[in-house]
N, CA, C and O atoms as a GROMACS GRO file, in nm:
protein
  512
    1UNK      N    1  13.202  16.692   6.765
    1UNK     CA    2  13.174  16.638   6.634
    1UNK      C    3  13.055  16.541   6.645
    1UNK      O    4  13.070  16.448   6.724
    2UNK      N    5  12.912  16.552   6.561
    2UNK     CA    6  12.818  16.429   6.547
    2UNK      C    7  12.855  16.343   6.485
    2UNK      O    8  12.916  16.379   6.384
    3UNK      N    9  12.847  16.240   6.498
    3UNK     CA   10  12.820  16.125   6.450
    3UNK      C   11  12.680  16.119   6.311
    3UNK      O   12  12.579  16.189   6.317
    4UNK      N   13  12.695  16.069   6.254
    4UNK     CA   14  12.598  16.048   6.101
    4UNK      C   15  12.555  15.899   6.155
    4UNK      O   16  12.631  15.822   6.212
    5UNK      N   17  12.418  15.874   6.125
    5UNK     CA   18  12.348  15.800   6.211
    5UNK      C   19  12.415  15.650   6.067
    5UNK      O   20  12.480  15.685   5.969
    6UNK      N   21  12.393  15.562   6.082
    6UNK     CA   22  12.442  15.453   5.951
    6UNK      C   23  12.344  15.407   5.836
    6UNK      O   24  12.224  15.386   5.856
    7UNK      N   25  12.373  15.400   5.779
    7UNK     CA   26  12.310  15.387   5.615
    7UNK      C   27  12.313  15.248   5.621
    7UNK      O   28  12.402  15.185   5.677
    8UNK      N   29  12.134  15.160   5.515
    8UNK     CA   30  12.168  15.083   5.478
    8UNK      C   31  12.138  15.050   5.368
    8UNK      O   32  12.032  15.100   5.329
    9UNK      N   33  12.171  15.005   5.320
    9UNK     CA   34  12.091  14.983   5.153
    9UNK      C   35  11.982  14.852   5.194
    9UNK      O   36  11.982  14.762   5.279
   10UNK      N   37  11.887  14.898   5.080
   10UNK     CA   38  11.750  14.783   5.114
   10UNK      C   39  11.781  14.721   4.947
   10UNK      O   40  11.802  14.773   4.837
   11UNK      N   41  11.768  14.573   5.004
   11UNK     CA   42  11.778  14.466   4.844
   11UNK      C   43  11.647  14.395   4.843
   11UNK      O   44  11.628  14.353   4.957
   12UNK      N   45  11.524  14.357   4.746
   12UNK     CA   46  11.487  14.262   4.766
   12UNK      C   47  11.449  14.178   4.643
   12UNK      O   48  11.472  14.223   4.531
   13UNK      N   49  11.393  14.062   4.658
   13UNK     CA   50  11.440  13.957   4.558
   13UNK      C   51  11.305  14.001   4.464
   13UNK      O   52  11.201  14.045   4.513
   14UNK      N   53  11.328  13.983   4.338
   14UNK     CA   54  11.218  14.024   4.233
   14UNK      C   55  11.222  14.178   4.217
   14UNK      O   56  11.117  14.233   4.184
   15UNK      N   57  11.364  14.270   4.242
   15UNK     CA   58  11.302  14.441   4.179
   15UNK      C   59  11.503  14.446   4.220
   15UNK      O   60  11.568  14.390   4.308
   16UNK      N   61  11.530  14.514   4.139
   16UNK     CA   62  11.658  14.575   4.164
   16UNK      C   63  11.690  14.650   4.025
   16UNK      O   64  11.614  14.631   3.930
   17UNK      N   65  11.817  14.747   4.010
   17UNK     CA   66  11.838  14.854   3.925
   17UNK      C   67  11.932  14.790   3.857
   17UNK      O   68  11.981  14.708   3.934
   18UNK      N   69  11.997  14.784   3.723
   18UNK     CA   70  12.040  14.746   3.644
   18UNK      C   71  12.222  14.835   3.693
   18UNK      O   72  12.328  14.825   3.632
   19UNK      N   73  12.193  14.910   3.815
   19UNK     CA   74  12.324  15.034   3.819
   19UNK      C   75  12.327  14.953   3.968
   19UNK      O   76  12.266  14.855   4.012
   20UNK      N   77  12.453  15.066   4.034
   20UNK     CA   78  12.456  15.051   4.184
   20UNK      C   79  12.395  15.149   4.261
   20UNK      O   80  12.458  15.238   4.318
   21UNK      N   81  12.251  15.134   4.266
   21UNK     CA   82  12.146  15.204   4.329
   21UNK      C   83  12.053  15.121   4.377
   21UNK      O   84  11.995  15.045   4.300
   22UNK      N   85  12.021  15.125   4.530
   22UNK     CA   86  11.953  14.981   4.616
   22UNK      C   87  11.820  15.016   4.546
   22UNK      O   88  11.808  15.102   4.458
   23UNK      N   89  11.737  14.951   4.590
   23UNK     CA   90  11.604  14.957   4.577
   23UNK      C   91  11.513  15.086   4.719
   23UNK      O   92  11.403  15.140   4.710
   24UNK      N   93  11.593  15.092   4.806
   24UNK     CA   94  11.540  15.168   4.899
   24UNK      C   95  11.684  15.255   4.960
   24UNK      O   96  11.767  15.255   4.869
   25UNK      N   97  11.728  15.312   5.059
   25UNK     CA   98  11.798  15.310   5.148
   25UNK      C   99  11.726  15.370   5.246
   25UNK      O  100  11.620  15.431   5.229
   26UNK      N  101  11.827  15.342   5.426
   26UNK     CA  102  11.762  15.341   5.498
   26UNK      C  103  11.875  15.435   5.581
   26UNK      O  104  11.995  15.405   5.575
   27UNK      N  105  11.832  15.539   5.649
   27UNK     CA  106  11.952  15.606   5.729
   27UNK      C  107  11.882  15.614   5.875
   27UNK      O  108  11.760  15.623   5.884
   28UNK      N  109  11.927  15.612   5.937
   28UNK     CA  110  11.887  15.645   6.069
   28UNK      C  111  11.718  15.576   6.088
   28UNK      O  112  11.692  15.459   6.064
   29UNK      N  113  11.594  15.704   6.148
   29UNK     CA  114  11.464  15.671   6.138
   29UNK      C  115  11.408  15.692   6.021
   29UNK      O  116  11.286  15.680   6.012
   30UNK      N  117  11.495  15.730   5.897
   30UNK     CA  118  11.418  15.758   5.724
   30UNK      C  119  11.446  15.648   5.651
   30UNK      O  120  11.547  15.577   5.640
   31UNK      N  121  11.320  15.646   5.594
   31UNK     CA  122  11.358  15.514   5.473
   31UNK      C  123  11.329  15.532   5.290
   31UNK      O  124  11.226  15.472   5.260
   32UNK      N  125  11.372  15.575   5.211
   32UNK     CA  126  11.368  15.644   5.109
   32UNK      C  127  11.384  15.537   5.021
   32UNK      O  128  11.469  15.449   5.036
   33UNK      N  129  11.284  15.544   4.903
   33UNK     CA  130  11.301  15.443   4.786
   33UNK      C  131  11.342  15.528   4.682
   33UNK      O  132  11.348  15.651   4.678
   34UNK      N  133  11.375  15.423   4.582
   34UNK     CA  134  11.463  15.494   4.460
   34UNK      C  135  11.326  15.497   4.403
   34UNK      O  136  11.227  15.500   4.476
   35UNK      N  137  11.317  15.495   4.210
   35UNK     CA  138  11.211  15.504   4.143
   35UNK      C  139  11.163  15.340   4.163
   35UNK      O  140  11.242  15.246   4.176
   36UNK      N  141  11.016  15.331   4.161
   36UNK     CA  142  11.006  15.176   4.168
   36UNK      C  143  10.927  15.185   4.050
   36UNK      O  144  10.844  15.269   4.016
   37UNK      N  145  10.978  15.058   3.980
   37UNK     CA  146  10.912  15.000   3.844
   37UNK      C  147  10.827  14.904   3.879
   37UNK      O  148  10.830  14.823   3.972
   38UNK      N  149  10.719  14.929   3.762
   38UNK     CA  150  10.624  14.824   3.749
   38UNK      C  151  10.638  14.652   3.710
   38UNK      O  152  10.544  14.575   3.690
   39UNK      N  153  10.759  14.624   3.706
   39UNK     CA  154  10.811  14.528   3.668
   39UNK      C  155  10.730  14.373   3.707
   39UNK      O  156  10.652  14.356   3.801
   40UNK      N  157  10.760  14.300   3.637
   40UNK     CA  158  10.683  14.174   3.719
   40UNK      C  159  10.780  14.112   3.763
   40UNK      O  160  10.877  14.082   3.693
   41UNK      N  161  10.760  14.066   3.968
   41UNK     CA  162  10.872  14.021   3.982
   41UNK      C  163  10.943  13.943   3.927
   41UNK      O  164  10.897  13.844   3.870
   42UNK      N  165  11.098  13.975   3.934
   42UNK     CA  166  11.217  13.865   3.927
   42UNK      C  167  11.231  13.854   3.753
   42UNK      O  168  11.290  13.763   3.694
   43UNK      N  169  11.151  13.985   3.681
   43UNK     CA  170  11.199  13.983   3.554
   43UNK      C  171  11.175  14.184   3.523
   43UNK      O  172  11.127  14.257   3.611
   44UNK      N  173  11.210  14.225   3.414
   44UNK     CA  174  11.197  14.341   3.346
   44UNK      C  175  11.088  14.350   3.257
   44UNK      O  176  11.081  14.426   3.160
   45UNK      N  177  10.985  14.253   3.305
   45UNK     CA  178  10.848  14.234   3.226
   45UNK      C  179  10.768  14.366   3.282
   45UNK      O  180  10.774  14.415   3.395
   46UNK      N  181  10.680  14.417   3.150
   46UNK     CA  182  10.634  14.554   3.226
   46UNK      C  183  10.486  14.476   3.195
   46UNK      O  184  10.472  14.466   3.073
   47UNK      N  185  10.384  14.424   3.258
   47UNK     CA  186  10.258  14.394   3.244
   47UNK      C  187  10.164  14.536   3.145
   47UNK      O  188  10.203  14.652   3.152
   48UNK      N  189  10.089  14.509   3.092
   48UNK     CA  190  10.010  14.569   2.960
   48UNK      C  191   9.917  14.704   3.043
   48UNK      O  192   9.922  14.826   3.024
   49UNK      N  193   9.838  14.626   3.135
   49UNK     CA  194   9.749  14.657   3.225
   49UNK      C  195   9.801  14.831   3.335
   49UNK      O  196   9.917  14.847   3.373
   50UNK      N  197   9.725  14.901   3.356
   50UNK     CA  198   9.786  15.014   3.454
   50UNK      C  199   9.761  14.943   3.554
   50UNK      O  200   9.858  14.960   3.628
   51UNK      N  201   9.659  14.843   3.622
   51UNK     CA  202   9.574  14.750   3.705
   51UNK      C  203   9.701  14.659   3.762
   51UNK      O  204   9.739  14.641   3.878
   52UNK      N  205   9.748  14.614   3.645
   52UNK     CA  206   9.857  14.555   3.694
   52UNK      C  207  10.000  14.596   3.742
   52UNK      O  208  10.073  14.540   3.825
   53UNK      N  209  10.020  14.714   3.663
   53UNK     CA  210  10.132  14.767   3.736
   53UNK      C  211  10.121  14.847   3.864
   53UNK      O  212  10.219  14.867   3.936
   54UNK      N  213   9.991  14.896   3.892
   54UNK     CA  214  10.019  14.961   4.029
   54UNK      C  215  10.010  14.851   4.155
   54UNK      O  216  10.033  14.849   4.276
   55UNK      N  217   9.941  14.725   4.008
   55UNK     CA  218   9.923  14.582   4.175
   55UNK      C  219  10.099  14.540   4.208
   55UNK      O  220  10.134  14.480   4.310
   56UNK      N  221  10.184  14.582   4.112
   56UNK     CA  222  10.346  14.526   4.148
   56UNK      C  223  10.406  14.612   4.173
   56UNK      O  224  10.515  14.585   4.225
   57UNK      N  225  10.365  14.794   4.147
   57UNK     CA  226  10.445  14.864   4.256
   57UNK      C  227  10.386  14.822   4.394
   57UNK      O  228  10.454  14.755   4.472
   58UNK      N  229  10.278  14.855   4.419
   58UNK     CA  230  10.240  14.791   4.562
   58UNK      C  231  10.296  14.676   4.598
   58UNK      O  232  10.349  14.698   4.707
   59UNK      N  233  10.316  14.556   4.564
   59UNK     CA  234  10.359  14.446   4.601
   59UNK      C  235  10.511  14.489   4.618
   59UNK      O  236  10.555  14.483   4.733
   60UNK      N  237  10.575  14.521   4.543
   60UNK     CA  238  10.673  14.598   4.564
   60UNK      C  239  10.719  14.697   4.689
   60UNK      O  240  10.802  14.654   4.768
   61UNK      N  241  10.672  14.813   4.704
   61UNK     CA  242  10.682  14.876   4.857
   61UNK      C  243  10.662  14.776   4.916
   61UNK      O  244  10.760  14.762   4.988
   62UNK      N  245  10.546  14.634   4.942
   62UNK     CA  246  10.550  14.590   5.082
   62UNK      C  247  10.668  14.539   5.073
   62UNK      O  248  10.738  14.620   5.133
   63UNK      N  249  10.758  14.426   5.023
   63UNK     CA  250  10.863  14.373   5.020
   63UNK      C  251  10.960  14.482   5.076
   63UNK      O  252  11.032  14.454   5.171
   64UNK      N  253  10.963  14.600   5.020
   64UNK     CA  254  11.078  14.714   5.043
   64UNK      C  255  11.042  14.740   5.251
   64UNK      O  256  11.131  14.773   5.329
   65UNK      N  257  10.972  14.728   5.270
   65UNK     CA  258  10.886  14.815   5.409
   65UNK      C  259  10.965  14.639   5.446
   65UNK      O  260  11.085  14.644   5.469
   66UNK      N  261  10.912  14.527   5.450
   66UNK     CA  262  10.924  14.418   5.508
   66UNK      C  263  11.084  14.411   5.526
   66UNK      O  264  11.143  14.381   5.630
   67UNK      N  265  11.128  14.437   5.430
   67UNK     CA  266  11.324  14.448   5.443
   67UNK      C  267  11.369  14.540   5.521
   67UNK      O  268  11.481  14.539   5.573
   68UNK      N  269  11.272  14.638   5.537
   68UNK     CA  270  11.329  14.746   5.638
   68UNK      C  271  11.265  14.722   5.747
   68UNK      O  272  11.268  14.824   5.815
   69UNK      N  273  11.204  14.632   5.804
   69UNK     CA  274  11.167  14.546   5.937
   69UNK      C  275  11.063  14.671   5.942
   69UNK      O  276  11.072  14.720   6.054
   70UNK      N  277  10.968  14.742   5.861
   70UNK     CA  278  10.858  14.822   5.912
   70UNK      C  279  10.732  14.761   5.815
   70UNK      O  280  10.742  14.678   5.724
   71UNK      N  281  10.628  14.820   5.860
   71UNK     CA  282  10.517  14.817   5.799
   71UNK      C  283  10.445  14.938   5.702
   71UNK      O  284  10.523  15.030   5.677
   72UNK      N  285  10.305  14.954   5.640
   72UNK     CA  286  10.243  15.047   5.592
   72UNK      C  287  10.248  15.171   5.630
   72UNK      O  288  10.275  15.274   5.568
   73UNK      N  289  10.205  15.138   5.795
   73UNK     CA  290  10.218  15.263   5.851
   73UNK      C  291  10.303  15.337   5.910
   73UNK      O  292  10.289  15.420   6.000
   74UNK      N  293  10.456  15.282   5.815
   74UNK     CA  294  10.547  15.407   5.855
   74UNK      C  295  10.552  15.477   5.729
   74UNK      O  296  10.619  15.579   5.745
   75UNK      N  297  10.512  15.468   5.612
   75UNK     CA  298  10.470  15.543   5.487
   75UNK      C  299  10.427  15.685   5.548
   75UNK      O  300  10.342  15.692   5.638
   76UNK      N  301  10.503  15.821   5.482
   76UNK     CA  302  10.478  15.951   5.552
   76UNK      C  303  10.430  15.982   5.389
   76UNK      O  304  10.325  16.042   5.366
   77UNK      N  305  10.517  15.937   5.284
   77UNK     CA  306  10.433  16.048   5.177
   77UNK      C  307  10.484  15.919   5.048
   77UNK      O  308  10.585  15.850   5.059
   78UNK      N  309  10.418  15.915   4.969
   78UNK     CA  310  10.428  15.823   4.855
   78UNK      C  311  10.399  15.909   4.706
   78UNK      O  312  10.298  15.978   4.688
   79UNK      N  313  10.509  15.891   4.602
   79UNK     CA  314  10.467  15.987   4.477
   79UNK      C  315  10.416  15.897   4.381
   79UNK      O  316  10.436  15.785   4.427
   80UNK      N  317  10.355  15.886   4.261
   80UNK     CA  318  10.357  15.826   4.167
   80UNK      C  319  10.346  15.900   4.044
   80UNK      O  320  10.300  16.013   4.033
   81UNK      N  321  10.407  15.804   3.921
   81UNK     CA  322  10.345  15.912   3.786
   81UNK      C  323  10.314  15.796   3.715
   81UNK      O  324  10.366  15.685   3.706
   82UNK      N  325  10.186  15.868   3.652
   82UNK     CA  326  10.094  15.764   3.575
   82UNK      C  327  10.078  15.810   3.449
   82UNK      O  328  10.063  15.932   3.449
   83UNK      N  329  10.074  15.738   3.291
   83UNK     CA  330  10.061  15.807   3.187
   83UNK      C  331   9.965  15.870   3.160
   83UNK      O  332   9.988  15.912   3.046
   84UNK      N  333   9.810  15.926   3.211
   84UNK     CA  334   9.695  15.990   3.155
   84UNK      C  335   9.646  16.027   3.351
   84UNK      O  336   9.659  15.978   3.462
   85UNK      N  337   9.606  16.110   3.304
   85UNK     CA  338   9.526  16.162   3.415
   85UNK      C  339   9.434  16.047   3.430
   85UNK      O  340   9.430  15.992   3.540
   86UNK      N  341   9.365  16.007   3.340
   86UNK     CA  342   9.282  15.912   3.401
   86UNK      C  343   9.327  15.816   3.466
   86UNK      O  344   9.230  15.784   3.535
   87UNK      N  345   9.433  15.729   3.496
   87UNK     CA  346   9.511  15.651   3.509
   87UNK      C  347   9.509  15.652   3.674
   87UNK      O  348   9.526  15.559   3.753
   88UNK      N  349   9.487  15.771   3.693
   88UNK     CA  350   9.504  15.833   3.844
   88UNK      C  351   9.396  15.667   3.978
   88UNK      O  352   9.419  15.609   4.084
   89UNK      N  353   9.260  15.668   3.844
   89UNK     CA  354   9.177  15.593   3.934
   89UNK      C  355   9.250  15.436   3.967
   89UNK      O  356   9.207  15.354   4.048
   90UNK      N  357   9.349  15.423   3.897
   90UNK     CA  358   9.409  15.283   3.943
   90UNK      C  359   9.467  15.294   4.079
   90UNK      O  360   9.518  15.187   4.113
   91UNK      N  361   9.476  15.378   4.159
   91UNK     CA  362   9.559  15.383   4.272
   91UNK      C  363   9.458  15.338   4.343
   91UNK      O  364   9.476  15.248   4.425
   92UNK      N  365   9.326  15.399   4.321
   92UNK     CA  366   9.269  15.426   4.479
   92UNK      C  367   9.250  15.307   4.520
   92UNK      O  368   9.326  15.278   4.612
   93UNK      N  369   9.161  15.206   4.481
   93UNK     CA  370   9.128  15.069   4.523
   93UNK      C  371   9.292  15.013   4.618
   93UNK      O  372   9.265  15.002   4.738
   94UNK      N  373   9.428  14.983   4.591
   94UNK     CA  374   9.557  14.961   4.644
   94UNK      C  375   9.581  15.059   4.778
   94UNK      O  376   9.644  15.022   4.877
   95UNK      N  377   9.524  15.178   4.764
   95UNK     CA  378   9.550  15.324   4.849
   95UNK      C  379   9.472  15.286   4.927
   95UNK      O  380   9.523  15.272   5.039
   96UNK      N  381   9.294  15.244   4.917
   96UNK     CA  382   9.258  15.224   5.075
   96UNK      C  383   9.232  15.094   5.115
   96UNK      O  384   9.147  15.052   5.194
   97UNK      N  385   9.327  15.028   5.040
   97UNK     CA  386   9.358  14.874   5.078
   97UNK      C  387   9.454  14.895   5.207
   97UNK      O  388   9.417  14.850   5.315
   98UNK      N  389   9.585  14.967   5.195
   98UNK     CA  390   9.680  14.951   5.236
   98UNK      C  391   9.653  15.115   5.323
   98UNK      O  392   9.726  15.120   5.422
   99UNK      N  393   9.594  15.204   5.312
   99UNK     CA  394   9.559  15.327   5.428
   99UNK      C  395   9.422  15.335   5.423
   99UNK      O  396   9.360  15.427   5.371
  100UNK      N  397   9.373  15.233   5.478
  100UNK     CA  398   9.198  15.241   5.505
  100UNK      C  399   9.162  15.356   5.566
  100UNK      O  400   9.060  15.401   5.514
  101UNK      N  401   9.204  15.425   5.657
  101UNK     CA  402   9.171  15.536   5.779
  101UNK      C  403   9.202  15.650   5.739
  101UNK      O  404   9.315  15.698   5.726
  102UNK      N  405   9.100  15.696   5.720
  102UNK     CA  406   9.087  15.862   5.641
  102UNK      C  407   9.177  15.939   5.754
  102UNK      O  408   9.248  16.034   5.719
  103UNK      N  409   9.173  15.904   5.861
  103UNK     CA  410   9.276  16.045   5.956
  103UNK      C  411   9.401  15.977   5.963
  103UNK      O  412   9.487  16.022   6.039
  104UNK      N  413   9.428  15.860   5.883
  104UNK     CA  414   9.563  15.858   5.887
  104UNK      C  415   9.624  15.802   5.798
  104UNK      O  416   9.669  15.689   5.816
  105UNK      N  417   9.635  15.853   5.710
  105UNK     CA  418   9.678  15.827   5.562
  105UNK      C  419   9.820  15.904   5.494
  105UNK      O  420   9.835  16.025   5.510
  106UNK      N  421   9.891  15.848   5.440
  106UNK     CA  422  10.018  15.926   5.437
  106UNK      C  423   9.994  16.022   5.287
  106UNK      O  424   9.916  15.983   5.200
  107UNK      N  425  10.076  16.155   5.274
  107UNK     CA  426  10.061  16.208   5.158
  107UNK      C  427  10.083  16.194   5.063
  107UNK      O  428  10.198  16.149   5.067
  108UNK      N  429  10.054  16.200   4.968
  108UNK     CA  430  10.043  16.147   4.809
  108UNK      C  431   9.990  16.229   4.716
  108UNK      O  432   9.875  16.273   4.714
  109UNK      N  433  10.117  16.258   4.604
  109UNK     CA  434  10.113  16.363   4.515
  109UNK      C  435  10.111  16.236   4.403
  109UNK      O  436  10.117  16.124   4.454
  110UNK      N  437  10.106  16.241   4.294
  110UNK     CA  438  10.064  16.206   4.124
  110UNK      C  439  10.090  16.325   4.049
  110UNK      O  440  10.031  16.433   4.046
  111UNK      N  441  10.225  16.268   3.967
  111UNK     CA  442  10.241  16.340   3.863
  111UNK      C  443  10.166  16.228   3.745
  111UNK      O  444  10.131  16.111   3.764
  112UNK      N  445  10.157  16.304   3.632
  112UNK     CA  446  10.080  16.288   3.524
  112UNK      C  447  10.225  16.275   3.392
  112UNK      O  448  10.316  16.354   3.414
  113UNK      N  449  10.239  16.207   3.298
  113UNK     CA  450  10.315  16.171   3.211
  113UNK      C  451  10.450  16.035   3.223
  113UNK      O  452  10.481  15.957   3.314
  114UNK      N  453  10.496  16.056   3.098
  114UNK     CA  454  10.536  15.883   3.151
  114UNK      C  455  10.490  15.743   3.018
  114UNK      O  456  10.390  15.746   2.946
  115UNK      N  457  10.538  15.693   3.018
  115UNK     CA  458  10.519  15.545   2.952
  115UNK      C  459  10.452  15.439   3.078
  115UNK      O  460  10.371  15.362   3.024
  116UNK      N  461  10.461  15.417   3.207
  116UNK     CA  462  10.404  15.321   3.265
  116UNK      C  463  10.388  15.403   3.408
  116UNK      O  464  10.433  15.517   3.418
  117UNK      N  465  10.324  15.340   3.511
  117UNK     CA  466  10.364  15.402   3.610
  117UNK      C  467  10.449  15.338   3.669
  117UNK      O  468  10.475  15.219   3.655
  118UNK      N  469  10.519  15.445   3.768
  118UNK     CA  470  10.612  15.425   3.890
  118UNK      C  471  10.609  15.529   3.976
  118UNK      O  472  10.538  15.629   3.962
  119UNK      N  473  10.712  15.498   4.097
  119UNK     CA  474  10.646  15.543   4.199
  119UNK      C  475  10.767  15.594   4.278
  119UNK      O  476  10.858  15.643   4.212
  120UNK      N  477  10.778  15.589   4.418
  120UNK     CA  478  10.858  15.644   4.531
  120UNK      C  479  10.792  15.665   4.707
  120UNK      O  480  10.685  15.664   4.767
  121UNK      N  481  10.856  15.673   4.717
  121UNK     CA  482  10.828  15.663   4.875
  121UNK      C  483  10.900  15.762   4.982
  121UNK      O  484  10.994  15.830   4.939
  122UNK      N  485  10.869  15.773   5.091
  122UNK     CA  486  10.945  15.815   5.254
  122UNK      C  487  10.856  15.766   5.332
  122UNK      O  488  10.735  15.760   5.316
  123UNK      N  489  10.951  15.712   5.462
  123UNK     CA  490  10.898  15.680   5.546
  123UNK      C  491  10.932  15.676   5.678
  123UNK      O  492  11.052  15.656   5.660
  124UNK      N  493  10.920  15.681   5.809
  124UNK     CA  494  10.974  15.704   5.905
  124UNK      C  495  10.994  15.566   5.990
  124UNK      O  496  10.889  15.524   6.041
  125UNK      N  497  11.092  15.502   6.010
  125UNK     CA  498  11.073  15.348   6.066
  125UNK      C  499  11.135  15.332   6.189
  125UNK      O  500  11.210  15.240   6.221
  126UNK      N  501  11.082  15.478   6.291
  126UNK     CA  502  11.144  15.467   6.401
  126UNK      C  503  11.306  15.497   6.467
  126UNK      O  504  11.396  15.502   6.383
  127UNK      N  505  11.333  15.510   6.570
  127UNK     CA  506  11.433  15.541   6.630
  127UNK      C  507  11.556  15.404   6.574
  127UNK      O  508  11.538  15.282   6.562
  128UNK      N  509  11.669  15.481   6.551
  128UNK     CA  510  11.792  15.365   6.538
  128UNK      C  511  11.864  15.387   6.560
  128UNK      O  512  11.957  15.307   6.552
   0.00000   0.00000   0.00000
């Protein structure tokens, strides 16, 4: 019989779900986020700006990565959905803030529709 490696739920202060759903969980070497809102921390404020909400999902994953004792570069693939195609250009400036290095950049799909953006994650944070 295997053993199932242990689960943890990731909490952090300024983003949580109104249900009983963590902000991340963490099983074994995977680390999986739920949907992340644009929220401004430590309230359900949605800022006006797309500028601003992709600056508090980002601020957001790092907090989530920092609770799971990893960094940027265990990010394997990141989704987002933004309301207009155009909307798309708010990522990049945050994207090669946080994956400067063209050969090593994690994958990233953008869906298109939506009221604000949000986002999601996987990531690999090593052996446990």
């Amino acid at each position: 019989m295997s053993t199932s490696p242990t689960r943890r739920s990731i909490e952090i202060e300024g983003l949580s779900h109104l249900t009983a759903i963590p902000v991340a969980t963490k099983i074994g070497s995977l680390l999986v986020s739920s949907v992340i809102a644009p929220f401004n921390p430590g309230t359900r404020d949605v800022p006006p700006s797309i500028d601003e909400q992709v600056s508090n999902i980002f601020r957001h994953v790092g907090k989530m990565l920092e609770a799971a004792e990893t960094d940027w570069n265990a990010i394997a693939k990141m989704e987002f959905w933004v309301p207009t195609p155009g909307d798309r250009a708010a990522l990049e400036g945050p994207w090669l803030t946080h994956f400067p290095e063209a050969d090593s950049r994690p994958a990233r799909h953008t869906h298109v529709g939506g009221g604000n953006v949000t986002a999601s994650f996987l990531a690999w944070v090593g052996d446990s």
